[in-house]
HTML snippet that shows the backbone in 3Dmol.js (N, CA, C, O; Angstrom):
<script src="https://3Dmol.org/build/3Dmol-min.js"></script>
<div id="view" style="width:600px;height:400px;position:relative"></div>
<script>
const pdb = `
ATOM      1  N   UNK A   1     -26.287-117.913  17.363  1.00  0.00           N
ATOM      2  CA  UNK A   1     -26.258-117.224  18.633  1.00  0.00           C
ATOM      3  C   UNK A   1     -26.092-118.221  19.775  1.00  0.00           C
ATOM      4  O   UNK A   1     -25.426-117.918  20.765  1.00  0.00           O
ATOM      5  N   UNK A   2     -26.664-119.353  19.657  1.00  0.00           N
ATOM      6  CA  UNK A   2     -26.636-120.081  20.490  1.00  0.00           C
ATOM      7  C   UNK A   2     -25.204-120.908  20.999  1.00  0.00           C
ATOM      8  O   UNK A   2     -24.736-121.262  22.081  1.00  0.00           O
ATOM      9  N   UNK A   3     -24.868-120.980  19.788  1.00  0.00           N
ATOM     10  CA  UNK A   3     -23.041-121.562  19.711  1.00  0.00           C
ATOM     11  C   UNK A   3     -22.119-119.909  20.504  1.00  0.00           C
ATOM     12  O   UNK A   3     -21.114-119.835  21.211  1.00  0.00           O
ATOM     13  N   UNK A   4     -22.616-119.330  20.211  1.00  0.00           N
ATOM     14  CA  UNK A   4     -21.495-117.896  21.116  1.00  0.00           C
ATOM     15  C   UNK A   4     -21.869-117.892  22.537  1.00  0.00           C
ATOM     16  O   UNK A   4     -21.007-117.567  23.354  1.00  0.00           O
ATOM     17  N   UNK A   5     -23.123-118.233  22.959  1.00  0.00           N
ATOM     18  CA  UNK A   5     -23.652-118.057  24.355  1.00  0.00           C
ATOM     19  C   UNK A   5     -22.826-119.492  25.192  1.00  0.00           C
ATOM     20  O   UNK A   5     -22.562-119.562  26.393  1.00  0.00           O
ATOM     21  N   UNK A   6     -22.532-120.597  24.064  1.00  0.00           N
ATOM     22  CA  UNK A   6     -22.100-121.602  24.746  1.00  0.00           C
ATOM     23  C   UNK A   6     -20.940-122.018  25.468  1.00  0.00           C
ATOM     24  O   UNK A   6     -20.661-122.637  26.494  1.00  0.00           O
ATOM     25  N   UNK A   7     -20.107-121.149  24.069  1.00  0.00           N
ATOM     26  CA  UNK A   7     -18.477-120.935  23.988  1.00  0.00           C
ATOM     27  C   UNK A   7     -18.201-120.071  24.850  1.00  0.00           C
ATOM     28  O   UNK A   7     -17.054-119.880  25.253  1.00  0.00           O
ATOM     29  N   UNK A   8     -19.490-119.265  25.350  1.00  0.00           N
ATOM     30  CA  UNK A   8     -19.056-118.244  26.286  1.00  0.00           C
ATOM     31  C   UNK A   8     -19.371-118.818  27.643  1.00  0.00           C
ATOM     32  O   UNK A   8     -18.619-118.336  28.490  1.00  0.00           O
ATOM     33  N   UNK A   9     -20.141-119.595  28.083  1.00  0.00           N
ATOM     34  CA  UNK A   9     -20.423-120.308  29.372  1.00  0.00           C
ATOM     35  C   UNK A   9     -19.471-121.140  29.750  1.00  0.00           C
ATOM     36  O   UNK A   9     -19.110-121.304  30.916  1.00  0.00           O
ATOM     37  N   UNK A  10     -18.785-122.003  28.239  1.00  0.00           N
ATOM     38  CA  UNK A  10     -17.651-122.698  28.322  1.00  0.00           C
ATOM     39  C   UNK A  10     -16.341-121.928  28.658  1.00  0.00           C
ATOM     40  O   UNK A  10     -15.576-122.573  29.375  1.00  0.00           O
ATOM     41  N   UNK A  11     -15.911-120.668  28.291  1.00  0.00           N
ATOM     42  CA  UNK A  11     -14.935-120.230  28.656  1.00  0.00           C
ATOM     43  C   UNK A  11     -15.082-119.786  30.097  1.00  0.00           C
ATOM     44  O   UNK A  11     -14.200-119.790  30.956  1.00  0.00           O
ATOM     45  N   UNK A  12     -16.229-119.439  30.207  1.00  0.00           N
ATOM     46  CA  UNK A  12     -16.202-119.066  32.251  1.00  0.00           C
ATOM     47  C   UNK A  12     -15.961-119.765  32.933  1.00  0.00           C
ATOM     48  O   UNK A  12     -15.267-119.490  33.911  1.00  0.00           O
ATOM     49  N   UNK A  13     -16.613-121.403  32.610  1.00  0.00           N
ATOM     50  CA  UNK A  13     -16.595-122.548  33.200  1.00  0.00           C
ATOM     51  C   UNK A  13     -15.236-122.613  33.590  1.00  0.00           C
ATOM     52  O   UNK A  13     -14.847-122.529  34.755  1.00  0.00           O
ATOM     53  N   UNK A  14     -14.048-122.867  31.922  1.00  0.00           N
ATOM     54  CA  UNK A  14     -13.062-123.201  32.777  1.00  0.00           C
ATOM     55  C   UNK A  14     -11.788-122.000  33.546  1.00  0.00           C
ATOM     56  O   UNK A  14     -10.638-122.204  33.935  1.00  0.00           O
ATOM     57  N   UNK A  15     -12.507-120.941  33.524  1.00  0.00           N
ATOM     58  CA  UNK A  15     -12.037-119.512  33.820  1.00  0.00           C
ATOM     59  C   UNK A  15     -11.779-119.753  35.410  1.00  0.00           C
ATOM     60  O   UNK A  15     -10.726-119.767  36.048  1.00  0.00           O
ATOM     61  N   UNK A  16     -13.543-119.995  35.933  1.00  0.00           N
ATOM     62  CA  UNK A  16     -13.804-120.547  37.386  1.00  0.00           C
ATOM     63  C   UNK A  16     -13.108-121.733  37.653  1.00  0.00           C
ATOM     64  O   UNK A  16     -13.192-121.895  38.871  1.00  0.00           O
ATOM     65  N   UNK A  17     -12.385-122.761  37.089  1.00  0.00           N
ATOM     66  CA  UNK A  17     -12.029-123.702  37.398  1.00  0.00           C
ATOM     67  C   UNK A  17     -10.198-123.873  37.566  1.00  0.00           C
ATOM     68  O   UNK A  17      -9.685-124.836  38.136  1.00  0.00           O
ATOM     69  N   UNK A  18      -9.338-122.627  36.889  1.00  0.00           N
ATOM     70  CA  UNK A  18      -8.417-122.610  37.095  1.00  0.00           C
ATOM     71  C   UNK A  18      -8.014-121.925  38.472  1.00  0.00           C
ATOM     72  O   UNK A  18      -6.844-121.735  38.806  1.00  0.00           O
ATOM     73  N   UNK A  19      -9.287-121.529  39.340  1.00  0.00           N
ATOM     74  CA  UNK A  19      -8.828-120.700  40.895  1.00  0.00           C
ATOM     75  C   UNK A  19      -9.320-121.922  41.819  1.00  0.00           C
ATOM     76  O   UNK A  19      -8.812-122.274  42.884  1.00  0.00           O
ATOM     77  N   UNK A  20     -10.648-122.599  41.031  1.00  0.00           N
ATOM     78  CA  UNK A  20     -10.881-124.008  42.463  1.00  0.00           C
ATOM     79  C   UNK A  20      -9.893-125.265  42.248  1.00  0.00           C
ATOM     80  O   UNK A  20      -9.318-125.757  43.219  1.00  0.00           O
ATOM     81  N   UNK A  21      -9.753-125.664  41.209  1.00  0.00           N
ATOM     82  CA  UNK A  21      -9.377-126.659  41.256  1.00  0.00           C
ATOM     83  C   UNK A  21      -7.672-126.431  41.921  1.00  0.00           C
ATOM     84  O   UNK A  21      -7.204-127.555  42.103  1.00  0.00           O
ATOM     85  N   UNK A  22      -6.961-125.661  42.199  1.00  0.00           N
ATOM     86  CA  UNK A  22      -5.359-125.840  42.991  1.00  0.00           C
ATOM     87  C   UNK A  22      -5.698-125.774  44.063  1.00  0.00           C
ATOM     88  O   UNK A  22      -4.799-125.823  44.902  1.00  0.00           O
ATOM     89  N   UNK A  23      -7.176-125.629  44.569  1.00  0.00           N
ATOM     90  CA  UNK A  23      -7.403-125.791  46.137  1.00  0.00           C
ATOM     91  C   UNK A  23      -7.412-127.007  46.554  1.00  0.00           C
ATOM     92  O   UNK A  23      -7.132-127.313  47.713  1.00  0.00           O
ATOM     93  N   UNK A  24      -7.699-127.735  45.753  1.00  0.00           N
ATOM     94  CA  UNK A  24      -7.344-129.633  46.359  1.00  0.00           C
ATOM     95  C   UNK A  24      -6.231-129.950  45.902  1.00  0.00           C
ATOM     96  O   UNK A  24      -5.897-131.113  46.127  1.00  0.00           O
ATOM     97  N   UNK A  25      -5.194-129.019  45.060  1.00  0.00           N
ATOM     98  CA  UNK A  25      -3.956-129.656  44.851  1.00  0.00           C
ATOM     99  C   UNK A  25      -2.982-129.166  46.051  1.00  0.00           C
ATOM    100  O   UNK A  25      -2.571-128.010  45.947  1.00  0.00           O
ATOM    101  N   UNK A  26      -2.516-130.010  47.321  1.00  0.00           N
ATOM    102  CA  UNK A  26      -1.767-128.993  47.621  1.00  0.00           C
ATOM    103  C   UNK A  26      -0.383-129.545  47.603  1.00  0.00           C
ATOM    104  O   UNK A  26       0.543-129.043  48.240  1.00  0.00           O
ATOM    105  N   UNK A  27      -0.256-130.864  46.658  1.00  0.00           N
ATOM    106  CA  UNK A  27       0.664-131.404  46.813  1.00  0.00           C
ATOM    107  C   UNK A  27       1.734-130.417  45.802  1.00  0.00           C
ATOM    108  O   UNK A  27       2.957-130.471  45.932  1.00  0.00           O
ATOM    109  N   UNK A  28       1.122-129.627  44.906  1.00  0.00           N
ATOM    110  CA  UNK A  28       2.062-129.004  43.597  1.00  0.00           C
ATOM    111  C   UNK A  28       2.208-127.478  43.830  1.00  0.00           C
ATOM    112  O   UNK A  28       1.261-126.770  44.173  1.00  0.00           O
ATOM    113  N   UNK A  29       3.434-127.039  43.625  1.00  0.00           N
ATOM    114  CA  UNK A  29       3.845-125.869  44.293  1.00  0.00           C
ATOM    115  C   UNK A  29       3.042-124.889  43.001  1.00  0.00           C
ATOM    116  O   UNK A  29       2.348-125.564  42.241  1.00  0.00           O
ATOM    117  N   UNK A  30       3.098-123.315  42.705  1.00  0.00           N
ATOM    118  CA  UNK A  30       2.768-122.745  42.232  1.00  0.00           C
ATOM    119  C   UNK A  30       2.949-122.630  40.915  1.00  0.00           C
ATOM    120  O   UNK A  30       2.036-122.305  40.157  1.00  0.00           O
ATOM    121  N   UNK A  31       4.521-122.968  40.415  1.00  0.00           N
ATOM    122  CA  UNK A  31       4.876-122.818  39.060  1.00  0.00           C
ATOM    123  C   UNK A  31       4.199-124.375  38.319  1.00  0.00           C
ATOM    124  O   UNK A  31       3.515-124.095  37.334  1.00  0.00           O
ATOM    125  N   UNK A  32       4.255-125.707  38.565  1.00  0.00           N
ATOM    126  CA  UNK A  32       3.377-126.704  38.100  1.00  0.00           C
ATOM    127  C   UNK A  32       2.183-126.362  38.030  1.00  0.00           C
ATOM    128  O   UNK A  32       1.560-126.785  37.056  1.00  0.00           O
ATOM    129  N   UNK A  33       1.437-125.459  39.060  1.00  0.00           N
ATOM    130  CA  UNK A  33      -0.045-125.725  38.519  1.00  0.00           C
ATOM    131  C   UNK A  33      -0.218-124.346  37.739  1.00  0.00           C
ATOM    132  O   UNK A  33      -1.388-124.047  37.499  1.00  0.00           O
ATOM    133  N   UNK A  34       0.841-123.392  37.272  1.00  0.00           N
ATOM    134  CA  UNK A  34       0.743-123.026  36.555  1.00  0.00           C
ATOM    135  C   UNK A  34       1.378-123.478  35.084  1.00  0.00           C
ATOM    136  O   UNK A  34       0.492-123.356  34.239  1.00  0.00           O
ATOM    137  N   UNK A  35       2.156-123.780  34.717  1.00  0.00           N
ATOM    138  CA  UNK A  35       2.730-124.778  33.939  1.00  0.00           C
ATOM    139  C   UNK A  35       1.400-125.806  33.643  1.00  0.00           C
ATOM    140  O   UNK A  35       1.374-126.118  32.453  1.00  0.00           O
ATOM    141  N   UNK A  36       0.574-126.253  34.233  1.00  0.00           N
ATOM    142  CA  UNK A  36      -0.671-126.951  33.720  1.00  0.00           C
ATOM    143  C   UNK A  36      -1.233-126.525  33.252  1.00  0.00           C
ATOM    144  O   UNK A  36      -1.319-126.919  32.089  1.00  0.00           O
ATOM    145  N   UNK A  37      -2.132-125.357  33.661  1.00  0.00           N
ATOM    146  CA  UNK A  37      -2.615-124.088  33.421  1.00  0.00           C
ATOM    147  C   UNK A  37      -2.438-124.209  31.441  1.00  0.00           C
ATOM    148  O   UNK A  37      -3.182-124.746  30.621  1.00  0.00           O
ATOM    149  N   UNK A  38      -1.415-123.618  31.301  1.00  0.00           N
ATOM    150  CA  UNK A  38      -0.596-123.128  29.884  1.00  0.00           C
ATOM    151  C   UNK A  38      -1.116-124.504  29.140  1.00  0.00           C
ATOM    152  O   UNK A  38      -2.075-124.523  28.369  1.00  0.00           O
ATOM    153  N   UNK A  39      -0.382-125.568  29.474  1.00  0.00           N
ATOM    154  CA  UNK A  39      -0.895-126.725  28.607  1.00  0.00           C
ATOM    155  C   UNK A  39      -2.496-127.207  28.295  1.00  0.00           C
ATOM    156  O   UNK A  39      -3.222-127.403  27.320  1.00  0.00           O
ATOM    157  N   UNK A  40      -2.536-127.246  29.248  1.00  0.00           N
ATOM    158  CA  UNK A  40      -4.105-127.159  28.998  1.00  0.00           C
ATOM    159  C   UNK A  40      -4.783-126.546  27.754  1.00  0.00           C
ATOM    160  O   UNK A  40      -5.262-127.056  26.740  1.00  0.00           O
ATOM    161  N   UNK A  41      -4.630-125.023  28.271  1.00  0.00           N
ATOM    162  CA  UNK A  41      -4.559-123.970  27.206  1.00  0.00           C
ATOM    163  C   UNK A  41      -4.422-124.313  26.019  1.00  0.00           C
ATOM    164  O   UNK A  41      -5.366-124.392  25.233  1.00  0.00           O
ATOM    165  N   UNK A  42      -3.154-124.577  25.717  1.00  0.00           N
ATOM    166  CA  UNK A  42      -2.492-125.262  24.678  1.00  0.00           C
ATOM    167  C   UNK A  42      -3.503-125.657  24.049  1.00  0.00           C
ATOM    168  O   UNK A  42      -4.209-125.101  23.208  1.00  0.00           O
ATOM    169  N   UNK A  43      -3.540-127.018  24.678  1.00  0.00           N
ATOM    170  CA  UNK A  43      -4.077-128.210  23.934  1.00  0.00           C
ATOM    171  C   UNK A  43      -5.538-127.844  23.601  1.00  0.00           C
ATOM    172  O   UNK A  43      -5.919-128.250  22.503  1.00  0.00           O
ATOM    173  N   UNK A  44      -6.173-127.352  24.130  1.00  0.00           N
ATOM    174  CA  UNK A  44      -7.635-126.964  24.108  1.00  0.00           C
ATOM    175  C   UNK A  44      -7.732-125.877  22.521  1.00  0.00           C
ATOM    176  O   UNK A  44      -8.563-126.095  21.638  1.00  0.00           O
ATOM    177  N   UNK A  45      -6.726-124.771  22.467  1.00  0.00           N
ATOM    178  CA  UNK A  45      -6.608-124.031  21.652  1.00  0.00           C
ATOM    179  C   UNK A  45      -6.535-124.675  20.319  1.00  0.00           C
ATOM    180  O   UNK A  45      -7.199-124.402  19.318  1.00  0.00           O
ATOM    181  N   UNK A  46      -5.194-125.990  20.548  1.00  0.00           N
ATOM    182  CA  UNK A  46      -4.888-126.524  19.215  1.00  0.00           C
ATOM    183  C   UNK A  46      -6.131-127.361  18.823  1.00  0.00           C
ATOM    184  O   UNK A  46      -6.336-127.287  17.612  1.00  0.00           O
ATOM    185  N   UNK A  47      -7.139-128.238  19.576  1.00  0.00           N
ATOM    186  CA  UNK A  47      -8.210-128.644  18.851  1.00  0.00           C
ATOM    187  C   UNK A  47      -9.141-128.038  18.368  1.00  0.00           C
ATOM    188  O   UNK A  47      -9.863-128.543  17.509  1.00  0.00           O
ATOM    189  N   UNK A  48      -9.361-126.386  19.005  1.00  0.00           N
ATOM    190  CA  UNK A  48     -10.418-125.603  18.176  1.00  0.00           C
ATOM    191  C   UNK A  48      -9.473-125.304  16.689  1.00  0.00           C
ATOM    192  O   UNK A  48      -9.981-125.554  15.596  1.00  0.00           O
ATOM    193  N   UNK A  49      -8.403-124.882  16.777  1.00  0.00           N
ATOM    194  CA  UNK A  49      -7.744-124.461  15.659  1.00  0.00           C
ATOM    195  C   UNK A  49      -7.895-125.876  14.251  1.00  0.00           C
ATOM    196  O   UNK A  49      -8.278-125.758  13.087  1.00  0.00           O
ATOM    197  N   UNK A  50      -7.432-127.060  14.978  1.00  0.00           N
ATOM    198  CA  UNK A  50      -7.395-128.290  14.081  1.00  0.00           C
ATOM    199  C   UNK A  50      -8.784-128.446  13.623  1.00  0.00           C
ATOM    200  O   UNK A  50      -8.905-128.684  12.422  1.00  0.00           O
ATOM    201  N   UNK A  51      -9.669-128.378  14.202  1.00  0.00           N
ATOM    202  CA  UNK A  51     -11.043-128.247  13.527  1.00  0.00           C
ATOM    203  C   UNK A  51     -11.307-127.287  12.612  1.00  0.00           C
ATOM    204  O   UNK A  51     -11.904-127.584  11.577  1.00  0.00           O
ATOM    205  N   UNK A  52     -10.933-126.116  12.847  1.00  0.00           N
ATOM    206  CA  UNK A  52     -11.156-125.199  12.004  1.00  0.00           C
ATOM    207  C   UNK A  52     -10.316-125.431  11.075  1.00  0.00           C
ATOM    208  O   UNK A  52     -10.865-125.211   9.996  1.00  0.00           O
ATOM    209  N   UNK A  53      -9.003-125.848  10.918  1.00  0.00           N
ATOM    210  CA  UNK A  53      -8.312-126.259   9.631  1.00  0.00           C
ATOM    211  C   UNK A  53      -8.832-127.106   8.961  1.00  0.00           C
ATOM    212  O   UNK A  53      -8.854-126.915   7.745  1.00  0.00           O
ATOM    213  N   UNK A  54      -9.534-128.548   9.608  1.00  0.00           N
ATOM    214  CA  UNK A  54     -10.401-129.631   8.628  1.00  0.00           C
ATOM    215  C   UNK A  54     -11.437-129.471   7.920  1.00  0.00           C
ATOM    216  O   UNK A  54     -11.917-130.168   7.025  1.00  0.00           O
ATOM    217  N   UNK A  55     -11.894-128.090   8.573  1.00  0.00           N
ATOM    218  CA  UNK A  55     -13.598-127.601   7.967  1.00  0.00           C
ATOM    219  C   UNK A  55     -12.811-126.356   7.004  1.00  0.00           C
ATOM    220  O   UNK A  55     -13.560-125.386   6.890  1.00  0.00           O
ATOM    221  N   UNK A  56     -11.485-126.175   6.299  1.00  0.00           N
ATOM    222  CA  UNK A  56     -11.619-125.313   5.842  1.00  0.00           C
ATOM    223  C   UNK A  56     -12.280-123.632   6.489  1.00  0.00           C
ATOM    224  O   UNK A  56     -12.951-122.659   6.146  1.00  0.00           O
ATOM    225  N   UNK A  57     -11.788-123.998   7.219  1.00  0.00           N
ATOM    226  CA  UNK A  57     -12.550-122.680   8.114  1.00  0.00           C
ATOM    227  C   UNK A  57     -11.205-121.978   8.474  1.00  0.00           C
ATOM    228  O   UNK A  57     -11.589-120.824   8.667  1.00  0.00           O
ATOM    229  N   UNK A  58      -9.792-121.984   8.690  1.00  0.00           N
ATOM    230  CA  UNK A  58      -8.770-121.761   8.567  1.00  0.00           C
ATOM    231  C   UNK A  58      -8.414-120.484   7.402  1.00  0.00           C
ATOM    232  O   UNK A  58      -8.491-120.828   6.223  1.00  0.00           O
ATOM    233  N   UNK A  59      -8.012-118.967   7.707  1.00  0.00           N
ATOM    234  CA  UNK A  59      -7.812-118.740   6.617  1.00  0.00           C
ATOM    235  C   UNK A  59      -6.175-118.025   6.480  1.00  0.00           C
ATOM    236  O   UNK A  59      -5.719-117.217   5.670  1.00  0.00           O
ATOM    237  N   UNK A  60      -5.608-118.677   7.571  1.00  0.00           N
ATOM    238  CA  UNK A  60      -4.008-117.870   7.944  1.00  0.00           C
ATOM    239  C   UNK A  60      -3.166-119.333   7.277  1.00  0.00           C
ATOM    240  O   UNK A  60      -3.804-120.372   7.447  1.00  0.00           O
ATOM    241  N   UNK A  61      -1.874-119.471   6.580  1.00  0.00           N
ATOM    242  CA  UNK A  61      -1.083-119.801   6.051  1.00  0.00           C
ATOM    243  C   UNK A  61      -0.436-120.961   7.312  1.00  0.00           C
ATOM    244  O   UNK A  61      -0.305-120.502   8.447  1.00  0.00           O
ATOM    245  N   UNK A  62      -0.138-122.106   7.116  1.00  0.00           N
ATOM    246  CA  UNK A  62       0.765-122.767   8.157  1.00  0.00           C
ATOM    247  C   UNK A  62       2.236-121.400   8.867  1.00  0.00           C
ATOM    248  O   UNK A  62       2.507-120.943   9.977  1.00  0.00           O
ATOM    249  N   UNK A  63       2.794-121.228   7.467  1.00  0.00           N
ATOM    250  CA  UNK A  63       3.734-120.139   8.380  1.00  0.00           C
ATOM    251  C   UNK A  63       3.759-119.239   9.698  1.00  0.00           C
ATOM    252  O   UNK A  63       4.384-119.043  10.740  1.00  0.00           O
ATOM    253  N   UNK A  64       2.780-118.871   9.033  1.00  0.00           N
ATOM    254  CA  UNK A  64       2.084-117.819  10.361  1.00  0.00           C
ATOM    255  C   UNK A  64       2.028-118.533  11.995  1.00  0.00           C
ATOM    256  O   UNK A  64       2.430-118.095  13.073  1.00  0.00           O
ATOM    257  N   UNK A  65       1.393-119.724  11.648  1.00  0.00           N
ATOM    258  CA  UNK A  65       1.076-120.922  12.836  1.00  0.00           C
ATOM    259  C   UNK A  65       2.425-120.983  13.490  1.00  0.00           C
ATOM    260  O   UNK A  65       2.580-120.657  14.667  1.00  0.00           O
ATOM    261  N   UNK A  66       3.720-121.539  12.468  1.00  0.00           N
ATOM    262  CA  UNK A  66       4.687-121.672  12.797  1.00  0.00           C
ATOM    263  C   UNK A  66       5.829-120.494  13.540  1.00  0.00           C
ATOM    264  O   UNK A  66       6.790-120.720  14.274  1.00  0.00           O
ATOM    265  N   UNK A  67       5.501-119.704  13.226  1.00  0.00           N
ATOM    266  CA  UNK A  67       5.973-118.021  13.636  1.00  0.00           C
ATOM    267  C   UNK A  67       5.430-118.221  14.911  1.00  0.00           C
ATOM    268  O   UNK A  67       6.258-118.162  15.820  1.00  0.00           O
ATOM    269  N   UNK A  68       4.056-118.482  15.293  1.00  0.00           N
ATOM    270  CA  UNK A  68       3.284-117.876  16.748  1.00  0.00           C
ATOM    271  C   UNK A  68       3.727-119.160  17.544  1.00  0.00           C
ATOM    272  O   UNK A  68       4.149-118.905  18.672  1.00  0.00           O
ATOM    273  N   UNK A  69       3.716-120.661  17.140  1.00  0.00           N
ATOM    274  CA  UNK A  69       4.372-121.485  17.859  1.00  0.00           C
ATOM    275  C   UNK A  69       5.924-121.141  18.375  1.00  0.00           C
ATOM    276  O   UNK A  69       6.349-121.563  19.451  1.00  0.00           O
ATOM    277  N   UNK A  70       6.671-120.361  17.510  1.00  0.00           N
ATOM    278  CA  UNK A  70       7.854-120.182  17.593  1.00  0.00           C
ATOM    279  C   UNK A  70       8.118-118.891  18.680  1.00  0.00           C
ATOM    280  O   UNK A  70       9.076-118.508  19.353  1.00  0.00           O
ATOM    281  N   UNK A  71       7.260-118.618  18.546  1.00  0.00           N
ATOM    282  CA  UNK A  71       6.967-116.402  19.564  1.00  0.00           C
ATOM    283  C   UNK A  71       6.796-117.427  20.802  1.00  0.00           C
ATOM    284  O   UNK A  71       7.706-117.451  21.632  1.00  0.00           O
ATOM    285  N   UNK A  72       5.693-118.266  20.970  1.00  0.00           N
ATOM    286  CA  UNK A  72       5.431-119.247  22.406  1.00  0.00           C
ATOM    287  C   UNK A  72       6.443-119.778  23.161  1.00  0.00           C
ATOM    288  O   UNK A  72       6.172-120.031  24.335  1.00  0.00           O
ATOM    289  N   UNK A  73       8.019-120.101  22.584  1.00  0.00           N
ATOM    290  CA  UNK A  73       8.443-120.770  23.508  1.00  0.00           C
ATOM    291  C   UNK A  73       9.281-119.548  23.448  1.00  0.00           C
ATOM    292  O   UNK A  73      10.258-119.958  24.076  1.00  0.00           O
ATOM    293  N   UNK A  74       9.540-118.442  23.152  1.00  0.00           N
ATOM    294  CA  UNK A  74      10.202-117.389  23.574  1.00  0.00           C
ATOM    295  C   UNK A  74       9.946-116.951  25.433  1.00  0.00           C
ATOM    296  O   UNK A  74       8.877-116.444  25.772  1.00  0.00           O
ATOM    297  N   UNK A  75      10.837-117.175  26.264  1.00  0.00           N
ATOM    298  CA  UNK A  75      10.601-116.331  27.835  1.00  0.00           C
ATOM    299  C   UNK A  75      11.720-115.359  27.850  1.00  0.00           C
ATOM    300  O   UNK A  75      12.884-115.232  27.470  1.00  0.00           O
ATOM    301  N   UNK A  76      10.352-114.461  28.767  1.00  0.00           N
ATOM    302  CA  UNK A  76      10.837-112.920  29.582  1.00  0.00           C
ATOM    303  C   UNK A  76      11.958-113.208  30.435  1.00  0.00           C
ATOM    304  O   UNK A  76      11.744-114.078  31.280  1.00  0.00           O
ATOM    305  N   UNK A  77      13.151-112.665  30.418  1.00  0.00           N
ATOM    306  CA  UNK A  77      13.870-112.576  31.762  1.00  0.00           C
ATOM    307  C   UNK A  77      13.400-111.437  32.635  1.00  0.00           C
ATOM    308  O   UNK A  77      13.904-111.261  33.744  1.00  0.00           O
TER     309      UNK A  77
END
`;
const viewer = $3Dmol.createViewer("view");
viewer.addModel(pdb, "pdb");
viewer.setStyle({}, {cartoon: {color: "spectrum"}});
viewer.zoomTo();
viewer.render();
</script>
């Protein structure tokens, strides 16, 4: 319980932090600090995921991975 209450303080944390922190950026127009935004994301996502693949805690096929990496760089016109 204590690990869900954490992950959950942690996700607010940086929830609250993607509306303060572009207030001291004002050098970067809207699409970069969103474009950061995403990577961030990214990267944050792929180390919970890579952990969970080393602990065997993983129970979806690389394919699958490769499919949803592949759906990601798909854009809306």
């Amino acid at each position: 319980m204590f690990k869900g209450i954490f992950y959950a303080l942690a996700a607010c944390l940086i929830w609250g932090l993607i509306f303060a922190i572009p207030e001291f950026m004002q050098g970067y127009n809207t699409m970069e600090i969103a474009l950061g935004r995403y990577l961030f994301y990214g990267i944050a996502s792929l180390i919970v995921f890579a952990k969970a693949k080393m602990q065997k805690k993983c129970r979806y096929p690389l394919g699958i991975w490769v499919k949803a990496f592949y759906y990601s760089l798909i854009f809306c016109s």
